[in-house]
N, C-alpha and C positions, 0 to 999 in steps of 0.2 A: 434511549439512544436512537437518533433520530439516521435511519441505515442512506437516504439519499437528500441531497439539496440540489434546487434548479436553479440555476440565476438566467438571464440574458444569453449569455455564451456556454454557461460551463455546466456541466453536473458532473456532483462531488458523490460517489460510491465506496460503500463498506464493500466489497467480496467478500464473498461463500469461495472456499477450496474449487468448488467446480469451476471458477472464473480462474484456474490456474494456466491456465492458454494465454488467456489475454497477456497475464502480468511478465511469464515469459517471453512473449512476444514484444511487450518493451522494454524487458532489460536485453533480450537478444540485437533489437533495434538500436539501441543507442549506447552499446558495450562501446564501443571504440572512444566515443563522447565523456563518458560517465569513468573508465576506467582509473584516467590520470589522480581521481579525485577523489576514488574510495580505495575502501580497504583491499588485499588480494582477495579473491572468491575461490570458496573451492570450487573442483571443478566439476562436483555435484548442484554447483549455485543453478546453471543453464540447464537444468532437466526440470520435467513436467511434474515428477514425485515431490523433488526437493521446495518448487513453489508452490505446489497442493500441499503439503507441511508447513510450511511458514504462512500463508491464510489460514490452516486452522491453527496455529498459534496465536498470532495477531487476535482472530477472532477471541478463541478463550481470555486473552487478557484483556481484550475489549471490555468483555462480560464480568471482568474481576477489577473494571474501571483503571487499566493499569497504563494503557494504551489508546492512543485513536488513529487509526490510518482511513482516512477518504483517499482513492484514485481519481484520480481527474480524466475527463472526457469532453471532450468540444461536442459543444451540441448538437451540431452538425453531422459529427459522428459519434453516435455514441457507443461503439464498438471497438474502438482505440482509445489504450491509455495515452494519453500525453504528459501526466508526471501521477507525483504522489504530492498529500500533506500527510507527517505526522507530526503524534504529539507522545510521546514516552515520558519514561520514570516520573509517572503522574502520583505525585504525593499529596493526597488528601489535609482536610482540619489548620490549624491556625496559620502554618506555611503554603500552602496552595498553590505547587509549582507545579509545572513540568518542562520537558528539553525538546 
């Protein structure tokens, strides 16, 4: 699993738990945005614990090929998230999906 990609503009990053600042940092940025569209959050979602637990989740299912999430960062900065890709309910052999 290849943990970073550069292009032109963009790098695409796996997180480590210890990157749990960052990611709170843009789901705290762009709650107002992102709300209308997702699910209710607890209200455990916006703490530093609750997203250092969810990268090392992500991470373990990384490793058990189940999951892929790269964060995206403008080249320019690459300090700030500016979104996510994921790739979930990754089902291996003759069907070959994921969502």
């Amino acid at each position: 699993m290849q943990m970073t990609y550069n292009t032109e503009r963009l790098i695409l990053n796996i997180l480590h738990p210890n990157d749990a600042d960052k990611v709170l940092s843009f789901y705290e940025n762009n709650k107002d945005y992102f709300e209308p569209w997702e699910p209710e959050r607890d209200p455990n979602f916006y703490t530093l614990p609750y997203q250092r637990l969810s990268l090392s989740i992500e991470y373990n299912l990384m490793l058990q090929a189940k999951l892929l999430r790269y964060w995206v960062f403008h080249g320019n900065n690459p300090h700030t998230i500016i979104g996510s890709v994921n790739f979930y309910n990754m089902i291996r052999g003759s069907y070959n999906t994921c969502q």
